[in-house]
C-alpha positions as CSV (number, residue, x, y, z in Angstrom):
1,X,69.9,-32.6,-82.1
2,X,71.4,-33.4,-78.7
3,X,70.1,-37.4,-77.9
4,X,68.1,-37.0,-74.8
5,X,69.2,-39.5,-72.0
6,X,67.9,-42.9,-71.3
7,X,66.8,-42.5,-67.5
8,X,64.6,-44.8,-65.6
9,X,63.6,-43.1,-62.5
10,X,62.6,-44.8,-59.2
11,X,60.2,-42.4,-57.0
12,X,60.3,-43.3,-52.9
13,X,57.1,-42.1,-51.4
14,X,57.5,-43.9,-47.4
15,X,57.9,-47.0,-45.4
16,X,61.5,-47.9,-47.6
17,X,63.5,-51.2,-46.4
18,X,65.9,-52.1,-49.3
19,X,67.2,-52.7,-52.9
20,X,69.2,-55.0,-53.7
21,X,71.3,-54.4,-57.5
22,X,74.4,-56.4,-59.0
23,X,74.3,-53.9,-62.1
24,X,76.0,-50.8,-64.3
25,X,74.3,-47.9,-64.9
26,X,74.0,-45.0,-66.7
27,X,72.8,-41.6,-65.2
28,X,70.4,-38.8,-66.5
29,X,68.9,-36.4,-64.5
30,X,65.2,-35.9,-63.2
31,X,63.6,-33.4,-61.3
32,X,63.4,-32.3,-57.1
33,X,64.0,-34.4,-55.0
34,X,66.3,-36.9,-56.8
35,X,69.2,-38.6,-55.6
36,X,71.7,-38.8,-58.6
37,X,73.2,-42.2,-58.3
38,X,76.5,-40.4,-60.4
39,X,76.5,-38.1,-57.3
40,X,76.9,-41.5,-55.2
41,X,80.6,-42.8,-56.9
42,X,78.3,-44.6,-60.4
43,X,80.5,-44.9,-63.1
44,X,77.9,-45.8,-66.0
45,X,80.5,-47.0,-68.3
46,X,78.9,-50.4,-69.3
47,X,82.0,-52.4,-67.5
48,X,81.8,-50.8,-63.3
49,X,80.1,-52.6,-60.8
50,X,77.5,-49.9,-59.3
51,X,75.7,-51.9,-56.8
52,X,77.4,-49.5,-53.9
53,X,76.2,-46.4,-55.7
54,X,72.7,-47.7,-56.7
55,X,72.3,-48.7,-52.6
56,X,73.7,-45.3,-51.5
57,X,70.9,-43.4,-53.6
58,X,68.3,-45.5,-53.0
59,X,69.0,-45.1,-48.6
60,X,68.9,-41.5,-49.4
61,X,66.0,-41.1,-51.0
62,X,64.1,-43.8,-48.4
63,X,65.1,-41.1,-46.1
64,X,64.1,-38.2,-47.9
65,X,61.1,-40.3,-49.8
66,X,62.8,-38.7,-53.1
67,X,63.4,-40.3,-56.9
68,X,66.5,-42.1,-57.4
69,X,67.7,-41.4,-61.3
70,X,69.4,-44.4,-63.2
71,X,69.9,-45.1,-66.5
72,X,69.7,-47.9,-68.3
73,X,71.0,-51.0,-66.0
74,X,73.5,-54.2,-67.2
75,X,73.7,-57.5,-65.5
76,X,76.9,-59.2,-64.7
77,X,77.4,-62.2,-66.6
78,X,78.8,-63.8,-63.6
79,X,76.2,-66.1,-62.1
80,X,78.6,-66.2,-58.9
81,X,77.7,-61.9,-58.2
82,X,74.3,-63.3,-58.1
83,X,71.7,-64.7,-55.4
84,X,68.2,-65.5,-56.5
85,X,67.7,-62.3,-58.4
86,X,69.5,-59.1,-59.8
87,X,67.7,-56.3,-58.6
88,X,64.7,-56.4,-55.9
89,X,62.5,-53.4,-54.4
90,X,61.3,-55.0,-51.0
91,X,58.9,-53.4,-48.2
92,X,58.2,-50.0,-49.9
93,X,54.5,-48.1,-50.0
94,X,54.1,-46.2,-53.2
95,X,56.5,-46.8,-55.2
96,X,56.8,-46.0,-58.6
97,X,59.3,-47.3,-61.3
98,X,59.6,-45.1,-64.3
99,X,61.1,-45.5,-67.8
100,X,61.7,-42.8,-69.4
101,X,63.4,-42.6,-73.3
102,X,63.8,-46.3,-74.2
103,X,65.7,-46.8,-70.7
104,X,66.1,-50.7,-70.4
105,X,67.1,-53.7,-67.9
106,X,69.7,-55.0,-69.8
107,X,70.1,-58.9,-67.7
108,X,72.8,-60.2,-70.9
109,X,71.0,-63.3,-69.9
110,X,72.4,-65.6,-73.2
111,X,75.6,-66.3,-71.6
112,X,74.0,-68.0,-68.6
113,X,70.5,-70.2,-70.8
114,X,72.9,-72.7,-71.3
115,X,73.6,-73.5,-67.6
116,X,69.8,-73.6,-67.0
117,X,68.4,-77.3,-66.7
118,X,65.3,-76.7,-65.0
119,X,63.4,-77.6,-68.7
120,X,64.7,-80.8,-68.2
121,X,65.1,-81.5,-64.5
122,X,63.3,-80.9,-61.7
123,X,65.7,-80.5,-59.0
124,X,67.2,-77.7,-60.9
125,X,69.4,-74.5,-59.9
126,X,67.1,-71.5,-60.5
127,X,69.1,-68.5,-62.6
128,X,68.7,-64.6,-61.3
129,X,65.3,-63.2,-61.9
130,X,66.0,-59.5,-63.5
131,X,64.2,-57.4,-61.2
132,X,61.8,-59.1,-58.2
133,X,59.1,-57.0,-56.5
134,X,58.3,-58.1,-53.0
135,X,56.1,-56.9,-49.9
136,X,55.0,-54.1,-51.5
137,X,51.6,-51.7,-51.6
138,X,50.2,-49.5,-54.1
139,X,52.9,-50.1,-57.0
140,X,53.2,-48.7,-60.2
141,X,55.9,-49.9,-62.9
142,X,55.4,-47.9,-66.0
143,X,57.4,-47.1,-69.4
144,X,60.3,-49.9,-68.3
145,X,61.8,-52.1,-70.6
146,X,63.1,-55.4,-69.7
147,X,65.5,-57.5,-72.2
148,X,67.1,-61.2,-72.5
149,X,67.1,-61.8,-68.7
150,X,68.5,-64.7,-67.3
151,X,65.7,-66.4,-65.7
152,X,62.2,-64.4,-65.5
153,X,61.8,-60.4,-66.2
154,X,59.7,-59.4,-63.5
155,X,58.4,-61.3,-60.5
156,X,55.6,-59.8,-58.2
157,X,55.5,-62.0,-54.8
158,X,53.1,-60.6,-51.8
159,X,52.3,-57.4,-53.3
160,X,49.0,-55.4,-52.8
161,X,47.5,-53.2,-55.6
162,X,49.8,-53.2,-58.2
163,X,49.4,-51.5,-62.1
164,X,51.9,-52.5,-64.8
165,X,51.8,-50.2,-67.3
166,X,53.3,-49.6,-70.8
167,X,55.9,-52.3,-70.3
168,X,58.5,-54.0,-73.0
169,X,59.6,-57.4,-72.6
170,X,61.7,-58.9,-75.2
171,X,63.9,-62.4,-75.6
172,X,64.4,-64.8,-78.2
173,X,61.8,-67.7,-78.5
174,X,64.4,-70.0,-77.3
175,X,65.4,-68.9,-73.8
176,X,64.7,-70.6,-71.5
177,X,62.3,-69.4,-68.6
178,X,62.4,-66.2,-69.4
179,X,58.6,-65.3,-68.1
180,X,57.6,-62.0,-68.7
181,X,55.6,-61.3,-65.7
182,X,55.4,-64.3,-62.7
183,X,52.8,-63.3,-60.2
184,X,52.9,-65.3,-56.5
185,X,50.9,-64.1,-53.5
186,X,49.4,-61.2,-54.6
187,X,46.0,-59.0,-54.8
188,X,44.7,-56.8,-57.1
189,X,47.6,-56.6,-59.9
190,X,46.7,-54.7,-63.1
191,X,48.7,-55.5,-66.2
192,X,47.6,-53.0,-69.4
193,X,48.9,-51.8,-72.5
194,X,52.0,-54.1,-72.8
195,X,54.0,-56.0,-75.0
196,X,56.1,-59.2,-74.7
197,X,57.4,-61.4,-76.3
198,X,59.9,-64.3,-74.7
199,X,61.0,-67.7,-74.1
200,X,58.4,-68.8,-71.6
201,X,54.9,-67.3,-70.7
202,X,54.3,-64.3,-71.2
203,X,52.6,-63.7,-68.1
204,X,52.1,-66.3,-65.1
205,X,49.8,-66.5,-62.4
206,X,51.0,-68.7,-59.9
207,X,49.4,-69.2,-56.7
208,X,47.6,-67.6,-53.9
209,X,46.5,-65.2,-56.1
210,X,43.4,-62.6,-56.7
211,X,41.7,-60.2,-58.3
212,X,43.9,-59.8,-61.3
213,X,43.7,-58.2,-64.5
214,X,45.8,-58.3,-67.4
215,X,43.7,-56.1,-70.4
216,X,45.7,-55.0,-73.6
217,X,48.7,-57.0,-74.1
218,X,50.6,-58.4,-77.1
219,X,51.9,-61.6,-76.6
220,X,54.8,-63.4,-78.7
221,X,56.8,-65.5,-79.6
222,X,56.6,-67.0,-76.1
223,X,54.2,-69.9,-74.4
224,X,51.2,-68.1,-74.1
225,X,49.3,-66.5,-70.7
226,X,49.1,-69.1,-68.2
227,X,47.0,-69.5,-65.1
228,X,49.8,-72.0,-63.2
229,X,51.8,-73.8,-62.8
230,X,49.4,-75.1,-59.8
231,X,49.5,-78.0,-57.3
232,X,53.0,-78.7,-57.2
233,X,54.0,-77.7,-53.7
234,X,52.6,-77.9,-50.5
235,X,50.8,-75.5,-48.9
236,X,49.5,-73.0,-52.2
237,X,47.0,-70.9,-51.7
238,X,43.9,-70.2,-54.0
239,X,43.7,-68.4,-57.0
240,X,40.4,-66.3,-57.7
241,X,39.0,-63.5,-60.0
242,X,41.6,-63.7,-62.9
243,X,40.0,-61.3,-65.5
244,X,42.2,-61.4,-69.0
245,X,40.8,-59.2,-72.0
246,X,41.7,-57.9,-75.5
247,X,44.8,-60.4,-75.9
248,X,46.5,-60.9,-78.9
249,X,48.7,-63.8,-79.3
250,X,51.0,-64.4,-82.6
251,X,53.3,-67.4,-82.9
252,X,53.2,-68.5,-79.3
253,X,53.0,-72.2,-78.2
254,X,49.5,-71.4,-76.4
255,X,47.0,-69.0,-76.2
256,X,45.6,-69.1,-72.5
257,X,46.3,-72.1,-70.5
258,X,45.3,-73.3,-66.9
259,X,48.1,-75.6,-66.1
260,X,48.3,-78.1,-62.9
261,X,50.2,-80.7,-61.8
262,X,49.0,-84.1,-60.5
263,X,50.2,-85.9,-57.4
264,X,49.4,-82.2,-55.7
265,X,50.6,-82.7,-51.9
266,X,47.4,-80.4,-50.8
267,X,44.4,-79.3,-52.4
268,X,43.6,-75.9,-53.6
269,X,41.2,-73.9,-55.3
270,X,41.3,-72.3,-59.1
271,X,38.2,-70.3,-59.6
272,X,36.0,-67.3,-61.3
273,X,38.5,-66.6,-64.3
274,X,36.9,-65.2,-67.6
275,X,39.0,-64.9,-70.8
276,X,37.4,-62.5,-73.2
277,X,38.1,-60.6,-76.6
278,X,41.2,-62.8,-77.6
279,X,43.0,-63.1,-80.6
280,X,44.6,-66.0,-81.8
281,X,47.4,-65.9,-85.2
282,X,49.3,-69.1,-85.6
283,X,48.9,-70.5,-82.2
284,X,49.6,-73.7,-81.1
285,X,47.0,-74.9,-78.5
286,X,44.8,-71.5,-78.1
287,X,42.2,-72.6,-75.6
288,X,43.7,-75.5,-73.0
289,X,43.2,-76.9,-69.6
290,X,45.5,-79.2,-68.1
291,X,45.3,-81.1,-65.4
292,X,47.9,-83.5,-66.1
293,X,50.9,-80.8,-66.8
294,X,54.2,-82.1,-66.4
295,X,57.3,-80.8,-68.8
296,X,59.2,-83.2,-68.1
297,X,60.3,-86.8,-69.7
298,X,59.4,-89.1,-66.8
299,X,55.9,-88.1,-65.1
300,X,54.3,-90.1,-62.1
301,X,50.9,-90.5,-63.1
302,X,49.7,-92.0,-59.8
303,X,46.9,-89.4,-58.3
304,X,44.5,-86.9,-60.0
305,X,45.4,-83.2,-59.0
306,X,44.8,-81.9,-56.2
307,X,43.8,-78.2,-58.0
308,X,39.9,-77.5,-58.0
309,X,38.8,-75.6,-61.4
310,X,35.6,-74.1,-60.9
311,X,33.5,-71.2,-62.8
312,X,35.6,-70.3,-66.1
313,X,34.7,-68.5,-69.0
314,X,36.2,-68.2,-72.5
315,X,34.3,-65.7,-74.6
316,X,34.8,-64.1,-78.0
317,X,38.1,-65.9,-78.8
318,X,38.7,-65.9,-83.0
319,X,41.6,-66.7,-84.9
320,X,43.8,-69.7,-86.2
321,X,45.4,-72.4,-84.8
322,X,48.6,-74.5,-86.1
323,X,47.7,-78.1,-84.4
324,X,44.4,-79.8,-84.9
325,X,43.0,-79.7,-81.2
326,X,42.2,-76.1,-81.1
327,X,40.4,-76.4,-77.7
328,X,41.4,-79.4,-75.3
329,X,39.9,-79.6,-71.6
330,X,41.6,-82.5,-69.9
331,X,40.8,-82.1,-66.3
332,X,41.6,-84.4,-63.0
333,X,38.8,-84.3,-61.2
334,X,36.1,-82.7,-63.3
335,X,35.8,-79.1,-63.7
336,X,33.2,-77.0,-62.8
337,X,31.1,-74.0,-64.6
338,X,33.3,-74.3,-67.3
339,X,31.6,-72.0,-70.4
340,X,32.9,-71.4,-73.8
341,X,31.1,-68.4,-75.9
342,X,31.3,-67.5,-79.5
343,X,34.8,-69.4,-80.3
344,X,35.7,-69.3,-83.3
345,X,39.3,-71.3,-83.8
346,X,40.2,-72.7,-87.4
347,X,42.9,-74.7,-88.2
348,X,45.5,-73.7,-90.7
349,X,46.5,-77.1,-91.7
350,X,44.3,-79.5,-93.8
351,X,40.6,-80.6,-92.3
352,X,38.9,-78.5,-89.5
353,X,39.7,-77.8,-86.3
354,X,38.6,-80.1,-83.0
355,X,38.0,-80.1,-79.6
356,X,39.0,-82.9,-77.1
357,X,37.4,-82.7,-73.3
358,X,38.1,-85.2,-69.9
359,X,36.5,-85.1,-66.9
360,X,34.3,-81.8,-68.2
361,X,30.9,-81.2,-69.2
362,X,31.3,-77.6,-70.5
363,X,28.4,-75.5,-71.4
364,X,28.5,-73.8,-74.7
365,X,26.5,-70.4,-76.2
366,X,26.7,-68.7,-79.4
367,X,29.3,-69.3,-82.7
368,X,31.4,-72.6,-81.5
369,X,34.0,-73.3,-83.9
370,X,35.6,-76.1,-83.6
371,X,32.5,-78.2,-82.8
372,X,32.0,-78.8,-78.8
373,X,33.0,-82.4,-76.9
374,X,30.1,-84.6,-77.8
């Protein structure tokens, strides 16, 4: 039997302003209107450099609000070809991105995680993010695969009404900054029926964020679903109405995390968040708040965070833990409405599990395993 091709089809529907690819690619075909990027000067032979192609047939179908027809795209290796990311949809209403047969984002990202630095210093030069989605409205990525990208997967920054569907992520535990999915600026983002696992987080909500759910996702290896970092910069916005459900995490470093730094240059608010239905298998730290998050070796300690937590809610989270301190709370100034429901966390090393809280008085109802903060 003939192999069907690998396509990953992008369908224009108005208001187009660019796309920006440093890639290869290799075509298939889809139906009326498309804009075959083959029919543009693409090679697809795994060595060209398409980018002309890929921004012919994308201007075309802006024009004609058609579906542009790739197959499965290849970074460069190069980190000079690159600006901040690899391939970006900018300024486009409707848009839909559309994997099709195991089509992939290839960003070969292992021959650049040993110039990245930003683990250990915070001045750092940020890598290429594989594929950045910014300014846009009513989004749907569906069916995509992303693999071993150089910095994160996908980024979402000042989009409205977003749904990620039935994506892939996948890169060894070991690279670095490799987040799955980094929201920034954003409303109403939907994340569902997903798997991914990676270096870093598997999905980040950074700030000015809300109403944003993430229901149905596997997650590891990686560092968990995080809610931050927060605080660092000046100027961040709130982030409100973070619904996460029916998670499973295996292996990962944490389960779901609220991270902020101190010394925050402005304040800001983190608020209304429930985390329900989770599964934890061999994590590390699978219910934490921290208020004091800093990755690297030398931390200023001198101020309390300027980040606000207010009204969160962990409910219905089972499963085991690999470090003693199943739960730890360690806020800045304290934390507000914080509620933990039928937990159930045990450890899988000798004695039970524990909680540790600062600056909290949490509420608790139902099955609480390990025992609440005195």
């Amino acid at each position: 039997m003939e192999a069907r091709p690998r396509l990953l089809v992008v369908v224009v529907a108005a208001l187009c302003a660019a796309v920006a690819s440093a890639g290869n690619a290799t075509v298939g075909y889809h139906g009326n209107p498309t804009f075959n990027v083959k029919n543009y000067g693409a090679k697809g032979n795994g060595a060209s450099d398409d980018t002309k192609a890929l921004m012919s047939a994308w201007k075309a179908a802006c024009a004609a609000a058609g579906a542009v027809t790739l197959g499965s795209l290849k970074a460069a290796t190069d980190l000079k070809r690159f600006g901040n990311d690899w391939i970006e949809f900018g300024w486009v209403n409707q848009l839909i991105v559309s994997g099709q047969n195991g089509a992939s984002i290839d960003g070969q990202g292992a021959a650049s995680w040993p110039f990245n630095k930003c683990p250990i210093r915070k001045d750092c030069k940020v890598l290429p993010t594989s594929v950045l989605f910014v300014n846009n409205n009513n989004l749907v990525v569906q069916n995509v695969m992303s693999v071993n990208s150089k910095f994160f997967h996908f980024a979402l920054l000042q989009n409205n009404n977003v749904r990620m569907t039935g994506v892939k992520i996948s890169a060894p535990a070991n690279s670095p900054n490799t987040d799955g999915i980094h929201i920034e600026r954003s409303k109403g983002v939907s994340i569902t029926d997903t798997t991914i696992g990676t270096g870093d987080d598997c999905i980040s909500i950074g700030q000015g964020n809300d109403n944003i759910e993430v229901a149905r996702v596997h997650c590891g290896p990686g560092h968990g679903m995080s809610v931050g970092s927060l605080g660092r910069y000046v100027g961040e916005g709130d982030v409100t109405r973070i619904h996460v459900r029916d998670m499973t995490f295996h292996g990962t470093m944490n389960g779901v995390r609220i991270k902020t730094w101190e010394n925050s240059p402005t304040k800001s608010l983190a608020a209304h968040m429930l985390f329900e239905n989770l599964v934890m298998n061999d994590v590390q730290n699978p219910i934490i708040i921290d208020q004091k998050y800093c990755p690297y070796y030398n931390c200023e300690h001198k101020f309390v965070s300027g980040v606000t937590i207010k009204d969160v809610q962990f409910k219905n989270i089972k499963g085991t833990a690999t470090t003693p301190v199943a739960v730890l709370l360690r806020c800045g100034v304290p934390c507000q409405g914080v509620v933990l429901q039928d937990v159930d966390l045990r450890y899988k090393g000798s004695g039970a599990a524990s909680s540790k809280c600062e600056n909290v008085k949490a509420k608790y109802a139902g099955f609480q395993n390990p025992k609440p903060c005195k």
